[in-house]
C-alpha positions in Angstrom: 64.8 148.4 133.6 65.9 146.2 136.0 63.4 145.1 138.7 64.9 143.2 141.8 62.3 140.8 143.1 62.2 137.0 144.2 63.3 135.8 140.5 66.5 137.7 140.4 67.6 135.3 143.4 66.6 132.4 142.0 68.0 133.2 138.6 71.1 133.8 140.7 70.8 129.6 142.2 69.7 128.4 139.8 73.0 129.9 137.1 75.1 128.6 140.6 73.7 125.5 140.0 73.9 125.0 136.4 77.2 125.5 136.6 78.4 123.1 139.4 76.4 120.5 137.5 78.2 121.6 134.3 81.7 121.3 135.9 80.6 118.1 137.4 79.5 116.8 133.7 81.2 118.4 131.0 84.3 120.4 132.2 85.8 118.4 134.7 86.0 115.0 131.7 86.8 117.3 129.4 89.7 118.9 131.5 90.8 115.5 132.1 90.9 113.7 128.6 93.0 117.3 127.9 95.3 116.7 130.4 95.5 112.7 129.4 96.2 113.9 125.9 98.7 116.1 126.9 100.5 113.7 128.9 100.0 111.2 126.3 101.9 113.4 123.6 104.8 114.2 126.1 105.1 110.8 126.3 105.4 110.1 122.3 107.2 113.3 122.3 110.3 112.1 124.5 110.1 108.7 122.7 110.6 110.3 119.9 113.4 111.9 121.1 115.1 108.6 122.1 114.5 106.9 118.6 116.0 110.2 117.3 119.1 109.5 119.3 119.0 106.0 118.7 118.6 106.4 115.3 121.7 109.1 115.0 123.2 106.5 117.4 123.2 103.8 114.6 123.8 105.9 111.6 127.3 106.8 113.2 128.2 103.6 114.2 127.2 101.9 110.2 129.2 105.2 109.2 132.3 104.1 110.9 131.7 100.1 110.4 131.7 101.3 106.7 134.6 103.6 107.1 137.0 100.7 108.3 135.5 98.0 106.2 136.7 100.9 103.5 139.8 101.1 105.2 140.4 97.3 105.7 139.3 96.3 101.9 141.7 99.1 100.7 144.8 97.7 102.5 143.8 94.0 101.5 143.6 95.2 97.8 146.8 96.5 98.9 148.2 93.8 99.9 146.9 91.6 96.8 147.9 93.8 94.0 151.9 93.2 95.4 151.2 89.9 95.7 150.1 90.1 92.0 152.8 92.4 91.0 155.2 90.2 92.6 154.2 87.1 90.8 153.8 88.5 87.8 157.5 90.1 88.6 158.4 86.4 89.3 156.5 85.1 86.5 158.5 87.3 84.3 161.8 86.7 85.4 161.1 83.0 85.2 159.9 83.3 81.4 163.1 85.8 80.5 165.1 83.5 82.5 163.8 80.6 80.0 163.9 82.3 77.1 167.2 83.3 77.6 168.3 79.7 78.1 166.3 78.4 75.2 167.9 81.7 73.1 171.5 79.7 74.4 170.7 76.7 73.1 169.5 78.3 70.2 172.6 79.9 69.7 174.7 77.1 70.5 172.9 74.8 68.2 173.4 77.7 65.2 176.9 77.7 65.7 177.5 74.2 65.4 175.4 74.4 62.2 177.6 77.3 61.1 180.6 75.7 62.2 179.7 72.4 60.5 179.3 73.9 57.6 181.9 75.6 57.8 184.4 73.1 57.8 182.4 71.2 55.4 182.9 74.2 53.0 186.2 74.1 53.9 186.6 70.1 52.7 184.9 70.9 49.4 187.0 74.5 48.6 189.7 72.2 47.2 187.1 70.2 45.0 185.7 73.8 44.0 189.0 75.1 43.3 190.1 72.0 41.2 187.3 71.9 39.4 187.3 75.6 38.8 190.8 75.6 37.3 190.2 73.1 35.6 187.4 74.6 33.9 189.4 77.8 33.2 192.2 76.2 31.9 190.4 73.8 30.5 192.0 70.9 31.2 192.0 68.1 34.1 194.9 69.0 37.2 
C-alpha cells in the first residue's frame, strides 16, 4: 500500500524539478529546432511554389515563341515557294518562248531548203524528161 510520509513530498519536488530542468534542457531546444524546421520547409515549400510558377511561366512563353516562329517560318516558306513557282513559271515561258523562236527559224530555214529544192527539181524536170524520152523512144530529141 501506499504509505504517506516525508518521501512522498520529496518525490513530489524532486519529479517538479526534474522536469523544469528537462524543459529547460531537452524540450525547450528541441521544440525550437522543430519549429526552425518547420519554418525552414514553409519557406522551401513557397519557393517551390514560385519556381513552379516560374517554370509554367516559361514553358508558355517557349510554347508561344515556338508557335509564331512556326507560324512565321510557314508564311516565309510561303512566300518562297511563289517566288519559286514564279520563276520557274518565268523560267518556262522564257525557254518555250525560245524554243518556239528557234522552232521558227527552224522552220523557215526548212522551207527554204524545200523550196530550193524545189525549184532546183523544177530546172532538172526538163533534163529528166528529155532524157527519159529519149530513152523510151530511143533516140536523141
Amino acid at each position: 500500500m501506499i504509505e504517506i510520509d516525508i518521501t512522498m513530498p520529496i518525490q513530489i519536488i524532486n519529479i517538479i524539478i526534474l522536469m523544469m530542468i528537462m524543459n529547460a534542457v531537452l524540450y525547450k531546444p528541441v521544440r525550437t529546432a522543430l519549429l526552425e524546421r518547420e519554418k525552414r520547409i514553409a519557406s522551401l515549400h513557397d519557393d517551390v511554389e514560385t519556381f513552379d510558377k516560374n517554370a509554367a511561366q516559361r514553358l508558355e512563353e517557349f510554347d508561344q515563341k515556338i508557335k509564331e516562329a512556326r507560324v512565321k517560318a510557314k508564311a516565309e516558306m510561303e512566300t518562297v515557294r511563289g517566288a519559286a513557282q514564279s520563276t520557274a513559271a518565268e523560267s518556262l515561258a522564257q525557254v518555250r518562248q525560245e524554243s518556239d523562236a528557234s522552232k521558227g527559224e527552224q522552220l523557215g530555214q526548212i522551207q527554204q531548203q524545200f523550196t530550193g529544192a524545189q525549184q532546183e527539181l523544177k530546172g532538172q524536170v526538163e533534163g529528166f524528161a528529155n532524157e527519159m524520152a529519149a530513152k523510151v523512144l530511143g533516140r536523141a530529141l
